[in-house]
Structure formats: C-alpha cells, structure tokens
PyMOL Python script that loads the backbone (N, CA, C, O; Angstrom):
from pymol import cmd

cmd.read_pdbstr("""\
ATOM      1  N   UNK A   1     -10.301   7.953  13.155  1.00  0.00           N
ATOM      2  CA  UNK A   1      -9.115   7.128  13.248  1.00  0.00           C
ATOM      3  C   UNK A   1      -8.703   6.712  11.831  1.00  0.00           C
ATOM      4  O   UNK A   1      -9.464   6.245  10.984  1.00  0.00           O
ATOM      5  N   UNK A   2      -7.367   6.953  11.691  1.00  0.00           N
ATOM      6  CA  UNK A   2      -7.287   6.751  10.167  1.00  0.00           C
ATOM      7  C   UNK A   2      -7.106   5.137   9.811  1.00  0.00           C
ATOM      8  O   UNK A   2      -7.281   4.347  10.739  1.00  0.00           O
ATOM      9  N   UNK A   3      -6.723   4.567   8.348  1.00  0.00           N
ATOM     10  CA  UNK A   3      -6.414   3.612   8.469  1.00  0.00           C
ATOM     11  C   UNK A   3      -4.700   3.798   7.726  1.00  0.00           C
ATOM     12  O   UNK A   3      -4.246   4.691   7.011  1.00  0.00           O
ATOM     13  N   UNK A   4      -4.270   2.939   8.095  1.00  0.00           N
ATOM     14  CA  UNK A   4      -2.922   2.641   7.602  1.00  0.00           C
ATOM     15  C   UNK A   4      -2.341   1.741   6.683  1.00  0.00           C
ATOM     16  O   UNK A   4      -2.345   0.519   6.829  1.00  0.00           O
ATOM     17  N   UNK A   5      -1.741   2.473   5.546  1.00  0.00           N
ATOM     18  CA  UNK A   5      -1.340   1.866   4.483  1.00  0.00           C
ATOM     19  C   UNK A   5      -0.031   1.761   4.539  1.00  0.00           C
ATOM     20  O   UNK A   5       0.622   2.721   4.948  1.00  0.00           O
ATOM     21  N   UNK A   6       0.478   0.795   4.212  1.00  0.00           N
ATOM     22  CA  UNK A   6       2.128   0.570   4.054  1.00  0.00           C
ATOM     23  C   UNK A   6       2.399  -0.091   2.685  1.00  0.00           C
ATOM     24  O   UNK A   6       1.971  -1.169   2.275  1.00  0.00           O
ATOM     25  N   UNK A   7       3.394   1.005   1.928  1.00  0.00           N
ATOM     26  CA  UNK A   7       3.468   0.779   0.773  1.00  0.00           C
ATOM     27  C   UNK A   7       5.226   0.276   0.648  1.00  0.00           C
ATOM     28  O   UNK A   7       6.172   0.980   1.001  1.00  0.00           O
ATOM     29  N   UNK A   8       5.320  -1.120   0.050  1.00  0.00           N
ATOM     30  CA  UNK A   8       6.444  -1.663   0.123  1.00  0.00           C
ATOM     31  C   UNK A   8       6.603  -1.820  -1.023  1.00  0.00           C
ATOM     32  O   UNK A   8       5.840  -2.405  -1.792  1.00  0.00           O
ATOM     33  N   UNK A   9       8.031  -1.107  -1.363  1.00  0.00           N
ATOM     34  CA  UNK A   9       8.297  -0.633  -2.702  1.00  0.00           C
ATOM     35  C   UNK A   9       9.864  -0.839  -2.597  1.00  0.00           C
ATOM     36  O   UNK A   9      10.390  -0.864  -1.484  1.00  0.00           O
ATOM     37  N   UNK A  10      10.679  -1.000  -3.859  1.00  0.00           N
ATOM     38  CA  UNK A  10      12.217  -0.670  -4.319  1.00  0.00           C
ATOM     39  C   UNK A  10      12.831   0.034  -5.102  1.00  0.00           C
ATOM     40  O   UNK A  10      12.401   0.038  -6.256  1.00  0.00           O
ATOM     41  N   UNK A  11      14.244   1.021  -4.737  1.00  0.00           N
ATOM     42  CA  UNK A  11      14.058   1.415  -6.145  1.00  0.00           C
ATOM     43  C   UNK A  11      14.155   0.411  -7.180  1.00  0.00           C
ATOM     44  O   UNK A  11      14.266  -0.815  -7.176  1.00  0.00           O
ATOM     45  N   UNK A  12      14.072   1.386  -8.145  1.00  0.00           N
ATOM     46  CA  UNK A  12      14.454   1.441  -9.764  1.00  0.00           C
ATOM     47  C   UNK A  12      13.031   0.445  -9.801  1.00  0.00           C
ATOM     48  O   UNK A  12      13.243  -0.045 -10.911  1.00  0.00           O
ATOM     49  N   UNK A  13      12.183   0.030  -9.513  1.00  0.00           N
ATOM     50  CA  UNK A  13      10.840  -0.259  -9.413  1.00  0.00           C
ATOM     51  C   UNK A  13       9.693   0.117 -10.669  1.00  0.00           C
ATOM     52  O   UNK A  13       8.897   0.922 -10.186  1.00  0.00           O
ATOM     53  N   UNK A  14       9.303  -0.223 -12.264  1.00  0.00           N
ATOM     54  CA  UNK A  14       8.736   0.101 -13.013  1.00  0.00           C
ATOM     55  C   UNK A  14       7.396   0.519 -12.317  1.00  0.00           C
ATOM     56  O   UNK A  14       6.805   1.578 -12.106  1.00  0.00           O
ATOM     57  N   UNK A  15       7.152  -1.083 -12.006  1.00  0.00           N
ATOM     58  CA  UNK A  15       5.828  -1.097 -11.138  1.00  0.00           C
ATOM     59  C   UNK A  15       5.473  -0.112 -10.132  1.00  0.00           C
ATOM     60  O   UNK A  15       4.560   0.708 -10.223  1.00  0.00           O
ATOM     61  N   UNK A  16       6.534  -0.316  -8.858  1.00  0.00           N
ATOM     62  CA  UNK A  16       6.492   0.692  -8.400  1.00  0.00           C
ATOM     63  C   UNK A  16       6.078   1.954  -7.998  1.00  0.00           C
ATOM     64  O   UNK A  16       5.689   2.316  -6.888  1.00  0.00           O
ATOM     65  N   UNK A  17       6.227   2.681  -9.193  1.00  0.00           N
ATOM     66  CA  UNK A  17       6.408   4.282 -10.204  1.00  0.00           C
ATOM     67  C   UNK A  17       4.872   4.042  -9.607  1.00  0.00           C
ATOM     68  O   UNK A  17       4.297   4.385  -8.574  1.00  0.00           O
ATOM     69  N   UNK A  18       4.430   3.124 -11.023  1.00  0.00           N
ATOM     70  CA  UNK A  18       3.148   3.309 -11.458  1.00  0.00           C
ATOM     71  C   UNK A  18       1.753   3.024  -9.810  1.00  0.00           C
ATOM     72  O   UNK A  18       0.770   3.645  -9.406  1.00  0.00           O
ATOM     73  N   UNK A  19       2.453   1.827  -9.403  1.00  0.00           N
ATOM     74  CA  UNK A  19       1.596   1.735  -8.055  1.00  0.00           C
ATOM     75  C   UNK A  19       1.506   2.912  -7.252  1.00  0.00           C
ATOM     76  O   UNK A  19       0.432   3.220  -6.737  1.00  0.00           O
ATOM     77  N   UNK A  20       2.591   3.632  -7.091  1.00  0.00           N
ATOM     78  CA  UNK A  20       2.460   4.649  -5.998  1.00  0.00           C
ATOM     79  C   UNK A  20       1.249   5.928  -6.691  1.00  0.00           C
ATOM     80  O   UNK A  20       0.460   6.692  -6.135  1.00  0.00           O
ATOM     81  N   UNK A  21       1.597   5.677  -8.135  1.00  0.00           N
ATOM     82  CA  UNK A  21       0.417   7.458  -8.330  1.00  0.00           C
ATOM     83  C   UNK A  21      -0.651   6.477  -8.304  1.00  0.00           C
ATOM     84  O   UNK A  21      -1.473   7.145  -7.676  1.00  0.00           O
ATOM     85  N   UNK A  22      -1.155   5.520  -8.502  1.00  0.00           N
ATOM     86  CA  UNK A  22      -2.325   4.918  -7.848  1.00  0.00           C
ATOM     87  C   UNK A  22      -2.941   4.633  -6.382  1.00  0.00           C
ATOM     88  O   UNK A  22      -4.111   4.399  -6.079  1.00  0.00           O
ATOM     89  N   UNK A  23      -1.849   4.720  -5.609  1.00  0.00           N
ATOM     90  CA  UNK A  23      -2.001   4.945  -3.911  1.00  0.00           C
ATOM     91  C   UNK A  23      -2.158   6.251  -3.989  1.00  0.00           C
ATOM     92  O   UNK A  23      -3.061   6.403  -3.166  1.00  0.00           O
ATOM     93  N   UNK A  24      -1.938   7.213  -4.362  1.00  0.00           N
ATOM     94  CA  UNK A  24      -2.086   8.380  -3.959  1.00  0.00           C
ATOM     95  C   UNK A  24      -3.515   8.961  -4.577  1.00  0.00           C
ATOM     96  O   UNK A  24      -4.414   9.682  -4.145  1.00  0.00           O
ATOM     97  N   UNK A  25      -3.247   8.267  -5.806  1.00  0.00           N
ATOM     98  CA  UNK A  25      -4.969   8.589  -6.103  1.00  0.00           C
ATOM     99  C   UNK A  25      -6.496   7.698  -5.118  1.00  0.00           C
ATOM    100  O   UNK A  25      -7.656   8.107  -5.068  1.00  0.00           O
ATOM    101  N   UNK A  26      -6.089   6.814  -4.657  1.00  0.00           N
ATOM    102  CA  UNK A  26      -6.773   5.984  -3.980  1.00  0.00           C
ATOM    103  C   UNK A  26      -6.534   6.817  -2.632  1.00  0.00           C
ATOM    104  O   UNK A  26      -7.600   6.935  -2.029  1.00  0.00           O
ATOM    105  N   UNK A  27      -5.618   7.340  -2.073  1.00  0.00           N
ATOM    106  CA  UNK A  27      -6.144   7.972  -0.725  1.00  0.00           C
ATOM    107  C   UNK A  27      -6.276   9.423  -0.740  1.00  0.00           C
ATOM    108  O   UNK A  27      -6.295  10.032   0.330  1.00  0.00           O
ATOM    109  N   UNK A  28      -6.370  10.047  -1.884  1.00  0.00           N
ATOM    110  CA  UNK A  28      -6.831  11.192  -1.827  1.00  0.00           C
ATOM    111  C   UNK A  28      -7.955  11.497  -1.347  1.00  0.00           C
ATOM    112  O   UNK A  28      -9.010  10.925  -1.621  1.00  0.00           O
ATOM    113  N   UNK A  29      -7.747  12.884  -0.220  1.00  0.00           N
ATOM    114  CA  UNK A  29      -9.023  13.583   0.675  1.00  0.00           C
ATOM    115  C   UNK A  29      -9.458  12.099   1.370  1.00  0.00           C
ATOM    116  O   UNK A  29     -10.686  12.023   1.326  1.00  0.00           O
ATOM    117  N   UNK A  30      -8.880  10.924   1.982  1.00  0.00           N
ATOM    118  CA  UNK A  30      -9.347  10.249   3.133  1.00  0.00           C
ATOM    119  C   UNK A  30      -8.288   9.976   3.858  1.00  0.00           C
ATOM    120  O   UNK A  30      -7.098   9.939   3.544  1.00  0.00           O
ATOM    121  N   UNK A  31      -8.970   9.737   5.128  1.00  0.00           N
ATOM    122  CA  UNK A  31      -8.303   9.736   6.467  1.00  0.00           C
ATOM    123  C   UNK A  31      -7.175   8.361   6.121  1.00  0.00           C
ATOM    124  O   UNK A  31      -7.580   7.208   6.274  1.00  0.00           O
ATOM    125  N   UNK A  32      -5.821   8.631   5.671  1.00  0.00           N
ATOM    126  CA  UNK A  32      -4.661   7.660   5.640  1.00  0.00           C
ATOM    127  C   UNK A  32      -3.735   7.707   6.038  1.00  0.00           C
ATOM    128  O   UNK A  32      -3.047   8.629   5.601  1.00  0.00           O
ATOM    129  N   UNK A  33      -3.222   6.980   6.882  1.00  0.00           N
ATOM    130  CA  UNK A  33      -1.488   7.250   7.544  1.00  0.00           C
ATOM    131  C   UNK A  33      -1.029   6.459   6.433  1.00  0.00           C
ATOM    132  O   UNK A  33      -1.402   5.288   6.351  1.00  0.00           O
ATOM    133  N   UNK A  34      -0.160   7.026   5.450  1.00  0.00           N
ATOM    134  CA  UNK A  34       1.086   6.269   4.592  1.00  0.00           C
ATOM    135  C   UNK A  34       2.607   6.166   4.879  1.00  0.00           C
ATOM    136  O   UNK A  34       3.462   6.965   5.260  1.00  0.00           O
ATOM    137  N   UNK A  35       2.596   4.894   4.550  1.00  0.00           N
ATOM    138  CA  UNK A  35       3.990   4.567   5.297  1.00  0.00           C
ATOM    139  C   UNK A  35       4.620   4.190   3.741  1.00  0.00           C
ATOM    140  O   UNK A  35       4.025   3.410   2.998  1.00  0.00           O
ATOM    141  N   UNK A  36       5.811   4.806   3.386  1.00  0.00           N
ATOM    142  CA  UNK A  36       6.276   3.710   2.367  1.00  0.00           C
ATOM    143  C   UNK A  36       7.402   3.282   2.736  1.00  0.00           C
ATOM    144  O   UNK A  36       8.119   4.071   3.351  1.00  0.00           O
ATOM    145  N   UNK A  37       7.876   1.951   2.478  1.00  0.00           N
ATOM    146  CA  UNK A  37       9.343   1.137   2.824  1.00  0.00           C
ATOM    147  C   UNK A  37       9.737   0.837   1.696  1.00  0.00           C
ATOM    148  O   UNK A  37       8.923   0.762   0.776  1.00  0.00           O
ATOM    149  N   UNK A  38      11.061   0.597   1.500  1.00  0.00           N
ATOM    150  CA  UNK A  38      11.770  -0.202   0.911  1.00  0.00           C
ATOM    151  C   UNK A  38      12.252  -1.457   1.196  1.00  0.00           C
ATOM    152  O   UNK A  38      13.159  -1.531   2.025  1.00  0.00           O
ATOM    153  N   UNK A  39      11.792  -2.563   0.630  1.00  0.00           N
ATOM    154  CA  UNK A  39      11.566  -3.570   0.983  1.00  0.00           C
ATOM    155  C   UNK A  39      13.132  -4.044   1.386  1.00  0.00           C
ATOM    156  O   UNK A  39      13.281  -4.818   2.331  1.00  0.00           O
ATOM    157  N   UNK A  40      14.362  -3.516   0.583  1.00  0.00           N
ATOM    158  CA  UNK A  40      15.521  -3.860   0.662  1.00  0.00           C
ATOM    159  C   UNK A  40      16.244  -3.072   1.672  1.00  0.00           C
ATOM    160  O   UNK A  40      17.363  -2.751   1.270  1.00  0.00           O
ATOM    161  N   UNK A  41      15.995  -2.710   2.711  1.00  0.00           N
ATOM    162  CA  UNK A  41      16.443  -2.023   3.833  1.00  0.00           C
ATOM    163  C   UNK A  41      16.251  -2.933   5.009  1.00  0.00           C
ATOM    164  O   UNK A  41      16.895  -2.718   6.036  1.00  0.00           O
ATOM    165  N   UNK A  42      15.310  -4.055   4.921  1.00  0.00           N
ATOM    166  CA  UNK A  42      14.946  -4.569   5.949  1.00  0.00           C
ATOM    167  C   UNK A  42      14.945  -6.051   5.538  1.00  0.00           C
ATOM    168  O   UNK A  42      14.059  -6.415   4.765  1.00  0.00           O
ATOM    169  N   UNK A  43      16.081  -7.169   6.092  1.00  0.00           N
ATOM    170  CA  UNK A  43      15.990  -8.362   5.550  1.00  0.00           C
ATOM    171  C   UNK A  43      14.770  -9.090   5.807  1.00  0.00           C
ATOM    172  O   UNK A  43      14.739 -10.116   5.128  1.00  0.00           O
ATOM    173  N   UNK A  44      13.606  -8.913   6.645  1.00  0.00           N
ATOM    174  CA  UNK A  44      12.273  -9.702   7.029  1.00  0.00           C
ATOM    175  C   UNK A  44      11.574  -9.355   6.039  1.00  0.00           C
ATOM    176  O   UNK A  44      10.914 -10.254   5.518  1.00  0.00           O
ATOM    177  N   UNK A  45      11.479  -7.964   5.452  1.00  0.00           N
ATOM    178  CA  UNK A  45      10.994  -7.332   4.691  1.00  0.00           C
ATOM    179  C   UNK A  45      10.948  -7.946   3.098  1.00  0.00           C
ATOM    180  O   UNK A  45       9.900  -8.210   2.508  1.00  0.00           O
ATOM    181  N   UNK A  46      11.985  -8.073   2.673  1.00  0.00           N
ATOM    182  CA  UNK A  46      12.868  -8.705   1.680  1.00  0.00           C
ATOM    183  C   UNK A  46      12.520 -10.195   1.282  1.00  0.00           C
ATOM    184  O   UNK A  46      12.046 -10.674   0.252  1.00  0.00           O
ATOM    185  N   UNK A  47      12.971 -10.806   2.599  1.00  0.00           N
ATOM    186  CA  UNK A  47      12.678 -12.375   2.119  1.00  0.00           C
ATOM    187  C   UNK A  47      11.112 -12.643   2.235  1.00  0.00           C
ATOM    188  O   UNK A  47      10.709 -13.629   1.619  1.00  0.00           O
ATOM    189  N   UNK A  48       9.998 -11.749   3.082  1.00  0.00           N
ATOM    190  CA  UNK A  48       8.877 -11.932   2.773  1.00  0.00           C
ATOM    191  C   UNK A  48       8.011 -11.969   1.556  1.00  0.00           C
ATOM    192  O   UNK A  48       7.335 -12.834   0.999  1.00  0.00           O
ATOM    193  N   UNK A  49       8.399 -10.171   1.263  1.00  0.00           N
ATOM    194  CA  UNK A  49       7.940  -9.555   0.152  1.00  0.00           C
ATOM    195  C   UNK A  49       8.580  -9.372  -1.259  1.00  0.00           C
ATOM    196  O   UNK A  49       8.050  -8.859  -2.245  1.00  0.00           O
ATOM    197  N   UNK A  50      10.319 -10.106  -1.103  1.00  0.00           N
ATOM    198  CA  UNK A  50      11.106  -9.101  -2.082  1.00  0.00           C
ATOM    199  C   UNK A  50      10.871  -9.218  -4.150  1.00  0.00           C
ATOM    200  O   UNK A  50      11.330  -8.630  -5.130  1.00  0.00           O
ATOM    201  N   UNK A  51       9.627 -10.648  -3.805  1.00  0.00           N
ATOM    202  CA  UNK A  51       9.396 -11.127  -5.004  1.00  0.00           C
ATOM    203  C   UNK A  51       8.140 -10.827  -5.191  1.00  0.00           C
ATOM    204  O   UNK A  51       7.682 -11.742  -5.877  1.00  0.00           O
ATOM    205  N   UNK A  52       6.861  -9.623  -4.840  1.00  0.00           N
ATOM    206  CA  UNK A  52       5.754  -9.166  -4.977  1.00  0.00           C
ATOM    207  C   UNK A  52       5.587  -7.599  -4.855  1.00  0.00           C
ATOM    208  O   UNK A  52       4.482  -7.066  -4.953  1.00  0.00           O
ATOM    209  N   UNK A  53       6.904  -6.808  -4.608  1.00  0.00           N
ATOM    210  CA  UNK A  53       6.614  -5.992  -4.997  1.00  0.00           C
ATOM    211  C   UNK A  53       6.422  -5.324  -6.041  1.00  0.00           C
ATOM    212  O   UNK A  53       7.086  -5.515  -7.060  1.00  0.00           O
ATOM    213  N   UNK A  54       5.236  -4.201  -5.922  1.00  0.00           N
ATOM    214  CA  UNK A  54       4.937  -3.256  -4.884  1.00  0.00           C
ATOM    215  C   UNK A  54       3.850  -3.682  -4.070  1.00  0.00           C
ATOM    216  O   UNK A  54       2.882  -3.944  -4.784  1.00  0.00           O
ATOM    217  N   UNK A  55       3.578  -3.888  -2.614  1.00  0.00           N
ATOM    218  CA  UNK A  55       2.656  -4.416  -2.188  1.00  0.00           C
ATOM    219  C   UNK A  55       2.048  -3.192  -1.204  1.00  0.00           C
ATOM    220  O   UNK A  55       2.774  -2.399  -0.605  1.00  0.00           O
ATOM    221  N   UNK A  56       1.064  -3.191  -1.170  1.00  0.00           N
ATOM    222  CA  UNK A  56       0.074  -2.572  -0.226  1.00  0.00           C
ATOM    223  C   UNK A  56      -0.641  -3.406   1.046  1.00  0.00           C
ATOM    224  O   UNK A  56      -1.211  -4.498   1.034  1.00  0.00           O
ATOM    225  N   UNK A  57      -0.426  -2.599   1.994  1.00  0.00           N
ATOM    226  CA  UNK A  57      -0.539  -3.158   3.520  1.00  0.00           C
ATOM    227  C   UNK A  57      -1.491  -2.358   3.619  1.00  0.00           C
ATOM    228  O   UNK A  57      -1.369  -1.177   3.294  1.00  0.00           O
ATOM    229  N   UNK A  58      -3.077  -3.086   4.288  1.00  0.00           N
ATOM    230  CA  UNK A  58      -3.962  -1.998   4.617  1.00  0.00           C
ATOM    231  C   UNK A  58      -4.197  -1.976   6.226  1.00  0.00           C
ATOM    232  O   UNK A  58      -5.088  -2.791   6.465  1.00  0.00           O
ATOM    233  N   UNK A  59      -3.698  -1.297   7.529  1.00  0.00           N
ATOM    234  CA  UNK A  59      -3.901  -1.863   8.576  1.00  0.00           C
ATOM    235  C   UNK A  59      -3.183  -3.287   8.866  1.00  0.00           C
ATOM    236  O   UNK A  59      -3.747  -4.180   9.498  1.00  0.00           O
ATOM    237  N   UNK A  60      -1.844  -3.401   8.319  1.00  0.00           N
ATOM    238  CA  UNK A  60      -1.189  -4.688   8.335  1.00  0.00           C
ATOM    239  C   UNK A  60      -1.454  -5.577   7.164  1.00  0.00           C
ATOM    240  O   UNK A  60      -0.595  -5.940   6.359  1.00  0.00           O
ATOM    241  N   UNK A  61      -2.676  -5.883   7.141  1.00  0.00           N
ATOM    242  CA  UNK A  61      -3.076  -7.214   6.338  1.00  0.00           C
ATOM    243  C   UNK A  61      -2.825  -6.626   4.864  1.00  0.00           C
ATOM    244  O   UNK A  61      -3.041  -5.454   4.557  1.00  0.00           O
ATOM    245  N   UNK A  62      -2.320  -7.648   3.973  1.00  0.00           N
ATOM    246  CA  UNK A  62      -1.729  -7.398   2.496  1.00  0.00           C
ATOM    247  C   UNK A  62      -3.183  -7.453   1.389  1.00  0.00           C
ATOM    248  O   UNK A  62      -3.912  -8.430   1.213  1.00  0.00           O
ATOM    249  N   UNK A  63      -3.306  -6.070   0.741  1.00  0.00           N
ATOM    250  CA  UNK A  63      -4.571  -5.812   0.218  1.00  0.00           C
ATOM    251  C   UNK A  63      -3.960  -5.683  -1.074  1.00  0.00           C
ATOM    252  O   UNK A  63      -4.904  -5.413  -1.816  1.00  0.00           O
ATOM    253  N   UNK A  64      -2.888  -5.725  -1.772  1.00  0.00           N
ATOM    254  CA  UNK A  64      -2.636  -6.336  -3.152  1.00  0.00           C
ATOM    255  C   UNK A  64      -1.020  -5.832  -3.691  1.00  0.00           C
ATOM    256  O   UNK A  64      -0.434  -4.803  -3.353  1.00  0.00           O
ATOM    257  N   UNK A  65      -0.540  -6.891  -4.613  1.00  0.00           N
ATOM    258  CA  UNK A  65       0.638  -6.742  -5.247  1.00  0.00           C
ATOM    259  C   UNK A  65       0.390  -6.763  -6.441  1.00  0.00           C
ATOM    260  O   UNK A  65      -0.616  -7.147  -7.037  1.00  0.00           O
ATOM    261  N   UNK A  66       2.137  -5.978  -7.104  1.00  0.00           N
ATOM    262  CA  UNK A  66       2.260  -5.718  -8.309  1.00  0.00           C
ATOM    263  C   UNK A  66       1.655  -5.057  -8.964  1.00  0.00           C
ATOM    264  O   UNK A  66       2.256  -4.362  -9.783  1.00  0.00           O
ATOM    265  N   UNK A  67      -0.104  -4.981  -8.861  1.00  0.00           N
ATOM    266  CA  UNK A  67      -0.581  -3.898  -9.549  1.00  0.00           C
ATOM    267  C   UNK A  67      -1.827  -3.560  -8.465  1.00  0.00           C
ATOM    268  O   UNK A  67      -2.532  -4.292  -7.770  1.00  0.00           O
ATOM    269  N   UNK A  68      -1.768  -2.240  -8.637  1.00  0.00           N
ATOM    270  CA  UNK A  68      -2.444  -1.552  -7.395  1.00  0.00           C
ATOM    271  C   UNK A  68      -4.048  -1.098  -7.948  1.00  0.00           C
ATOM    272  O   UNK A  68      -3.875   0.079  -8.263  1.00  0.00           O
ATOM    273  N   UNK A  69      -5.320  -1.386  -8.188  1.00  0.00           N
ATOM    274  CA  UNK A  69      -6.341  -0.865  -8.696  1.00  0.00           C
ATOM    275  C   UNK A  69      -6.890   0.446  -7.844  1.00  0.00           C
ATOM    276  O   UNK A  69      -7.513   0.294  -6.794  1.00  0.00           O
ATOM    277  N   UNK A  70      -6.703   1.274  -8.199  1.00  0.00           N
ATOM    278  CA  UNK A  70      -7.079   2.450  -7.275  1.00  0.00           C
ATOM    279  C   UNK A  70      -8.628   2.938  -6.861  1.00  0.00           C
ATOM    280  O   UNK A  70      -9.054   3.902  -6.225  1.00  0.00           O
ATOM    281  N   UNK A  71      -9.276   1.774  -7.548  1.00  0.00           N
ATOM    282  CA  UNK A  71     -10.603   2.386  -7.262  1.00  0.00           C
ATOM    283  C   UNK A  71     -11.053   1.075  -5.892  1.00  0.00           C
ATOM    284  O   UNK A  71     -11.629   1.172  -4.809  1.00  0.00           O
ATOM    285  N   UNK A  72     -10.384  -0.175  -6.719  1.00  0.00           N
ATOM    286  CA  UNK A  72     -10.853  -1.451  -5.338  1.00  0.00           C
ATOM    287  C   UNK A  72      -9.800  -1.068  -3.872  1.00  0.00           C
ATOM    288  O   UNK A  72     -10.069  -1.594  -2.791  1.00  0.00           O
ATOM    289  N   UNK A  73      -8.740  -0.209  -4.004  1.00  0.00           N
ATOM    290  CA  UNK A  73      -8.090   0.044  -3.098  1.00  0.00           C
ATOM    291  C   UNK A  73      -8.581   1.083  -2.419  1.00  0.00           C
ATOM    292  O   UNK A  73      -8.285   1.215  -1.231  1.00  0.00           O
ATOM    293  N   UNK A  74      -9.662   2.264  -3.260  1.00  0.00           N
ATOM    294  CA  UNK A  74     -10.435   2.913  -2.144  1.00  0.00           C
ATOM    295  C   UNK A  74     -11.683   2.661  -1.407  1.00  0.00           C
ATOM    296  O   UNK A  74     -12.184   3.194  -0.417  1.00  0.00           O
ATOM    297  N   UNK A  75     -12.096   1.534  -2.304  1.00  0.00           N
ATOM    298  CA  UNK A  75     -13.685   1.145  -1.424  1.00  0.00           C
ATOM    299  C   UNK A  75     -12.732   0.511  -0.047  1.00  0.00           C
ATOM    300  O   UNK A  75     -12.662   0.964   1.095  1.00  0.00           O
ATOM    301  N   UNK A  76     -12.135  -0.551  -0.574  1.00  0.00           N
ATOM    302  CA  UNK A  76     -11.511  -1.112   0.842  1.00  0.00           C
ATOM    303  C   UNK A  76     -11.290  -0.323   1.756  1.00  0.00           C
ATOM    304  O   UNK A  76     -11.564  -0.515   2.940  1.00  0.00           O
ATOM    305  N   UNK A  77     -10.548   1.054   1.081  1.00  0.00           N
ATOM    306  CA  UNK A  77     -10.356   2.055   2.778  1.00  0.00           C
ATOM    307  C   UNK A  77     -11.504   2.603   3.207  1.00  0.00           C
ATOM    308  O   UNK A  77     -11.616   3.011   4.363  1.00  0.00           O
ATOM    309  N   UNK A  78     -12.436   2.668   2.356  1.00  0.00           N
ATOM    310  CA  UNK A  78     -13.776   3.213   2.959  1.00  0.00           C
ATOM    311  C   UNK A  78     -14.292   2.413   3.863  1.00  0.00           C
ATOM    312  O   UNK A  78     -14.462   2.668   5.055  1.00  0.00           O
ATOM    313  N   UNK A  79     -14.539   1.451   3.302  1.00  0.00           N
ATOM    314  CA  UNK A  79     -15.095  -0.175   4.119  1.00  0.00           C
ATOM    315  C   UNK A  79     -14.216   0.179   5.629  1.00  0.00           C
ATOM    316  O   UNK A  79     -14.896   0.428   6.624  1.00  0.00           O
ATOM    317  N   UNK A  80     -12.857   0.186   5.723  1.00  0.00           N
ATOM    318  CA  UNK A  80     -12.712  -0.010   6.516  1.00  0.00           C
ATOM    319  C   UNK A  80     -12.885   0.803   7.596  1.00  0.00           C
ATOM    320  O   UNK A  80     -13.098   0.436   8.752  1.00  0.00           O
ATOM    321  N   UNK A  81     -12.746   2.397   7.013  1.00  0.00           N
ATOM    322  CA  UNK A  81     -12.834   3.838   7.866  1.00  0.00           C
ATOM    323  C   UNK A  81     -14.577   3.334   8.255  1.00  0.00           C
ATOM    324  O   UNK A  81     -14.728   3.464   9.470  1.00  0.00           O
ATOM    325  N   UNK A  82     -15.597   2.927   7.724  1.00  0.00           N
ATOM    326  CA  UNK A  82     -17.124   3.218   8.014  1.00  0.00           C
ATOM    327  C   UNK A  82     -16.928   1.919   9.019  1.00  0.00           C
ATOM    328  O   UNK A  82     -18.008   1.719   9.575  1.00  0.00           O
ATOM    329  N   UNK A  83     -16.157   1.186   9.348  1.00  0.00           N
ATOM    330  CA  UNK A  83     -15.972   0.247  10.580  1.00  0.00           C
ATOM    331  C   UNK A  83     -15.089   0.929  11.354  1.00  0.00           C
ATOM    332  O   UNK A  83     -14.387   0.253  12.107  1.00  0.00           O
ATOM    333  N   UNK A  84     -14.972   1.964  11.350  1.00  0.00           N
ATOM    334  CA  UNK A  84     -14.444   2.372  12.674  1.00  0.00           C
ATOM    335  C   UNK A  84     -15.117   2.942  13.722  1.00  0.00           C
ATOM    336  O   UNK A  84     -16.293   2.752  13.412  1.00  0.00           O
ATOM    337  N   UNK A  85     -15.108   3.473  14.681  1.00  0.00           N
ATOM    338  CA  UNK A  85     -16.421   3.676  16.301  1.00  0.00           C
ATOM    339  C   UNK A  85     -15.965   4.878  15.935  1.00  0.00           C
ATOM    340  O   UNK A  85     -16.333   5.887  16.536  1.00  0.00           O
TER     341      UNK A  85
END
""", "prot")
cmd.dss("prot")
cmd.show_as("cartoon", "prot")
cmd.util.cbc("prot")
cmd.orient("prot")
C-alpha cells in the first residue's frame, strides 16, 4: 500500500523548483502516490497554505514547508510504508 504525498506548490515558485527535485529524490524506487497542487487553484488551499509554500503532505498530515530535506523526508516514508499490514 503506498503512501501518499501531496505536494503543494505555485508557479513561478523559487522554492518550489528546488523542493520538487528533492521530492523526487526522496521517493525514488518507493512505493508513492504523488499528487502535486497548486495551491492557487483552490481557495481552502490558498488561505491555508498560501504563505508556506512548498509544503509536503505525507498521508494528509503536513511533514514540512519551504524547504524539503530529502533524506528526513525518506526515512519518514519508510517509517511509514514498514507500518503498513
């Protein structure tokens, strides 16, 4: 069962840029459904998040903004895949 990341992002986004090749290096070769949004497409989205992006959703719950560490963002998915049945 994979886990699910939701990556909430905007353009023209410096951060952004840089967060996403760090999500991708962080879920490389593991089980990940990636979702990315734009935070400005969706007003809930927006007034939640619109001042922390780029944020990462792991399974819903918010596992970090603005800057994405790709190595603490893959233990977490591990952690969470080795809790799965």
């Amino acid at each position: 069962m994979s886990v699910e990341l939701t990556f909430l992002t905007r353009r023209d986004c410096h951060l952004c840029e840089t967060a996403r090749e760090n999500v991708q290096t962080a879920i490389a070769s593991r089980d990940v459904t990636l979702t990315e949004v734009d935070v400005d497409t969706d007003a809930d989205l927006r007034d939640k998040y619109g001042w922390d992006v780029p944020v990462v959703l792991l399974d819903g719950r918010q596992h970090s903004f603005y800057r994405v560490d790709p190595q603490r963002l893959a233990r977490a998915i591990d952690a969470l895949i080795a809790r799965r049945p």
